[in-house]
PyMOL CGO cylinders between C-alpha atoms (Angstrom):
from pymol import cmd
from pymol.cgo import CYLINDER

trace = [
    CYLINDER, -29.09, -17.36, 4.79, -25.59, -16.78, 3.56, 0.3, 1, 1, 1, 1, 1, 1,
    CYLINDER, -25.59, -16.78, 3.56, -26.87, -13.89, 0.74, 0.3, 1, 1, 1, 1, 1, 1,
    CYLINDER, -26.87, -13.89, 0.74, -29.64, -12.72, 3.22, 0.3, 1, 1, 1, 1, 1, 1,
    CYLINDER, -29.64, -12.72, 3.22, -26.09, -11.80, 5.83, 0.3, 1, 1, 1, 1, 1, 1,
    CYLINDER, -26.09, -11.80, 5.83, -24.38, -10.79, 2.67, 0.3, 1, 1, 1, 1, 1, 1,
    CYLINDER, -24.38, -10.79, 2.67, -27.39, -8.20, 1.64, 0.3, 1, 1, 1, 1, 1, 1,
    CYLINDER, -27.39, -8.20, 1.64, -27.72, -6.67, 4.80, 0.3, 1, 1, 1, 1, 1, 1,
    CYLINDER, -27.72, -6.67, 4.80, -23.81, -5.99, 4.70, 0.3, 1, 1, 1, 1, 1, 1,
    CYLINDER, -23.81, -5.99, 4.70, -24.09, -4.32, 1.46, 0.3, 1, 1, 1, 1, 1, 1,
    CYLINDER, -24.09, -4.32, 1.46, -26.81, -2.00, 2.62, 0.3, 1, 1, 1, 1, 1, 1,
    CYLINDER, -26.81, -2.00, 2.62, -24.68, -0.99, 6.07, 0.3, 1, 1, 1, 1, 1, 1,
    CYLINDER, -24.68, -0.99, 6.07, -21.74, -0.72, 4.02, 0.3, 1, 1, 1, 1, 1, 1,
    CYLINDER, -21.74, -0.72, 4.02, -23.30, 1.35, 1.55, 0.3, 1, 1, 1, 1, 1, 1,
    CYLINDER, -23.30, 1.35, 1.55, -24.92, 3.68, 4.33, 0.3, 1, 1, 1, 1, 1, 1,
    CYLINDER, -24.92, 3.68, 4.33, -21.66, 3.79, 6.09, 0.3, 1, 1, 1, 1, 1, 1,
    CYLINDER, -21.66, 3.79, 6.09, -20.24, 5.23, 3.06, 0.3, 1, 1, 1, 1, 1, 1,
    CYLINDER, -20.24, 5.23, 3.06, -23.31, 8.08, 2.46, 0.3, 1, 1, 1, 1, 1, 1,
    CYLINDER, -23.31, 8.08, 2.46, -22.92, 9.11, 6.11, 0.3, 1, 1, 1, 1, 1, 1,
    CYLINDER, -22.92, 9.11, 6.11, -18.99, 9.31, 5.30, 0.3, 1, 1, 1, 1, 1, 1,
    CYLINDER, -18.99, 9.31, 5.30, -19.97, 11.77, 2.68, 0.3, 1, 1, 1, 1, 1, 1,
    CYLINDER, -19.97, 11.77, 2.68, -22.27, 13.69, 4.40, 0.3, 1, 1, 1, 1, 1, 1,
    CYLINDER, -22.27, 13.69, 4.40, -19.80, 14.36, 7.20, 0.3, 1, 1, 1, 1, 1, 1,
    CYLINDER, -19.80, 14.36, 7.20, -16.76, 15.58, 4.85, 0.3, 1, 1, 1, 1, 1, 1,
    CYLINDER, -16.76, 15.58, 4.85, -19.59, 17.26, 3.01, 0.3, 1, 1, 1, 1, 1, 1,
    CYLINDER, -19.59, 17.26, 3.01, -20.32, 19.40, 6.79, 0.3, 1, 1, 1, 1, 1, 1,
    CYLINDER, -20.32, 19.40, 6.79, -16.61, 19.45, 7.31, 0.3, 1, 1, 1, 1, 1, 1,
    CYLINDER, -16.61, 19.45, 7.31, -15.90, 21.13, 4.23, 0.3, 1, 1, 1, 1, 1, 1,
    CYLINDER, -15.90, 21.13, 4.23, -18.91, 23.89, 4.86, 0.3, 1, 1, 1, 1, 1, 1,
    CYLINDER, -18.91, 23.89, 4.86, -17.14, 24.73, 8.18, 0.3, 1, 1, 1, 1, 1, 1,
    CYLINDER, -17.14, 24.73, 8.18, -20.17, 22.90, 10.28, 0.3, 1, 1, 1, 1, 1, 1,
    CYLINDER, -20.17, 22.90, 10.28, -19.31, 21.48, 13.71, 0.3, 1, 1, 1, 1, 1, 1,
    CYLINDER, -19.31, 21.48, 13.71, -19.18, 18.01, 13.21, 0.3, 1, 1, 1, 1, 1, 1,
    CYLINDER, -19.18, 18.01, 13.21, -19.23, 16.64, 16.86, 0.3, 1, 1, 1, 1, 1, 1,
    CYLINDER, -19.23, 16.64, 16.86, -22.24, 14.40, 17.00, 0.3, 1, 1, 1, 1, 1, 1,
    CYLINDER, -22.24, 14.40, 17.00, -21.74, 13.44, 13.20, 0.3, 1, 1, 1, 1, 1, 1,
    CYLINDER, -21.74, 13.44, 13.20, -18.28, 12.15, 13.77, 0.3, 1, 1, 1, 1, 1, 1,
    CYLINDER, -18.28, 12.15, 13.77, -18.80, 10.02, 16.44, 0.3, 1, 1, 1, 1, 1, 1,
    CYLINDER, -18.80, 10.02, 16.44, -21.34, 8.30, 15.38, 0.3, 1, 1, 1, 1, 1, 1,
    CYLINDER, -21.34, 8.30, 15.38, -19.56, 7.54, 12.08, 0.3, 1, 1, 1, 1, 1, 1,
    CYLINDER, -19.56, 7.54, 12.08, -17.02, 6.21, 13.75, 0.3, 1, 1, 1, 1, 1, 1,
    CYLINDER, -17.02, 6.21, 13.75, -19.22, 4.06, 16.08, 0.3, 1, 1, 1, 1, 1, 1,
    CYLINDER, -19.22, 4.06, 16.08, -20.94, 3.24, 12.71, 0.3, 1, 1, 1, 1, 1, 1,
    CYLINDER, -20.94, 3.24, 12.71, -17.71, 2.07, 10.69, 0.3, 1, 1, 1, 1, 1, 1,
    CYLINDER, -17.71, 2.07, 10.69, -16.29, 0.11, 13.75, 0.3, 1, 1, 1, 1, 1, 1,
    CYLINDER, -16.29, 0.11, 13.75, -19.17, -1.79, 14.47, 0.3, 1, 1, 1, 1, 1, 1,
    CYLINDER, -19.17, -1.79, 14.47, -19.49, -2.60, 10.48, 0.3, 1, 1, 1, 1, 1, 1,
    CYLINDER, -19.49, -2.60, 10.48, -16.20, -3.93, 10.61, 0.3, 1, 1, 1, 1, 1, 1,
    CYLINDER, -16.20, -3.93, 10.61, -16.54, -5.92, 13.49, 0.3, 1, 1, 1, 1, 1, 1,
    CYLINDER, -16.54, -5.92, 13.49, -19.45, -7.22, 11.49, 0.3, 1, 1, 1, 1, 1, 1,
    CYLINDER, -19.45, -7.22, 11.49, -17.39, -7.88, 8.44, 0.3, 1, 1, 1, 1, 1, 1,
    CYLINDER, -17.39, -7.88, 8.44, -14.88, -9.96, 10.08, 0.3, 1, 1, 1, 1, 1, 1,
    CYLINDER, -14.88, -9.96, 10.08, -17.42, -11.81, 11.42, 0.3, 1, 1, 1, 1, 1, 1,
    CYLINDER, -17.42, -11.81, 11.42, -19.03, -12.50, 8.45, 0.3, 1, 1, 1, 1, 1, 1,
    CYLINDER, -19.03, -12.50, 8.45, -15.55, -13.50, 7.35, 0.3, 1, 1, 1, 1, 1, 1,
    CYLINDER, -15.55, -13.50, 7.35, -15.53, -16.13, 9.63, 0.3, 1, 1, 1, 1, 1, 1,
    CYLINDER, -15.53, -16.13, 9.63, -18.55, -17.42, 8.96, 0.3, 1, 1, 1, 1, 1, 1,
    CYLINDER, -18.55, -17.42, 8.96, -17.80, -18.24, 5.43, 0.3, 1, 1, 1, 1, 1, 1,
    CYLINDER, -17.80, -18.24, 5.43, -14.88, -19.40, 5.96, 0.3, 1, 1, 1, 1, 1, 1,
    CYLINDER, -14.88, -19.40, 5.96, -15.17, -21.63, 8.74, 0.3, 1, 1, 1, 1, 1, 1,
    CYLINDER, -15.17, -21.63, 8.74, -12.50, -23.78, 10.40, 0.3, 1, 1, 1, 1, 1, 1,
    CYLINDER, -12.50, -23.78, 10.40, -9.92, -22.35, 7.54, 0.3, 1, 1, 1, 1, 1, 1,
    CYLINDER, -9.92, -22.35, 7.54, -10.62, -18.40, 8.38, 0.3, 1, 1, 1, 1, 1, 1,
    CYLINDER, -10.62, -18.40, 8.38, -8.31, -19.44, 11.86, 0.3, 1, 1, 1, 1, 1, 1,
    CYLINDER, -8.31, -19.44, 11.86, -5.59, -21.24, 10.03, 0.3, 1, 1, 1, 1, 1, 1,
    CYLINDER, -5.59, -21.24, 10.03, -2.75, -19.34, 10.20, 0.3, 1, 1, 1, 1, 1, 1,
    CYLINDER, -2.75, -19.34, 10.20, -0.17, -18.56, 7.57, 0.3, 1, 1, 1, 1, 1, 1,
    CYLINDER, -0.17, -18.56, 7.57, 2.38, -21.37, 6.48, 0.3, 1, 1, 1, 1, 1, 1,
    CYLINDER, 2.38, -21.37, 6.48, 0.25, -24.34, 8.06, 0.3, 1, 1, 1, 1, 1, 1,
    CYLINDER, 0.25, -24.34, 8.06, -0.25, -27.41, 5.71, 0.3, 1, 1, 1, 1, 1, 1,
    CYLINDER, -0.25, -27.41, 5.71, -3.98, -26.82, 5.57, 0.3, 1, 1, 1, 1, 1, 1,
    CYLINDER, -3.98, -26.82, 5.57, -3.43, -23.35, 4.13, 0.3, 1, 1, 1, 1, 1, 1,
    CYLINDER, -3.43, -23.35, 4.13, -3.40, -23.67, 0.25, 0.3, 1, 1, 1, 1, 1, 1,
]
cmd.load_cgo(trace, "trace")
């Protein structure tokens, strides 16, 4: 289940980062950009907020230990 999450993240990240290049691609040729920068950054927010969730899932209780707690190594 764990690589299954893991794969999926890989693909979004790595579709995140072709749409990224794409739009600096159209920004560079002078092309409006409107619809094509929102949606990257409605793209790259919601991957992160994926991300960090993923975080959390790996790490479990010690992803909410915070810094200079005995549990932290």
């Amino acid at each position: 289940m764990m690589r299954n999450e893991m794969a999926e993240l890989a693909i979004e990240i790595d579709v995140a980062y072709m749409f990224f290049w794409q739009t600096a691609w159209m920004i560079d040729r002078g092309l409006p950009t409107n619809v094509e920068a929102s949606l990257l950054k409605l793209v790259v927010t919601e991957l992160s907020q994926k991300l960090a969730s993923a975080a959390m899932s790996i790490l479990g209780p010690y992803g909410e230990l915070e810094k200079g707690t005995k549990w932290t190594p």
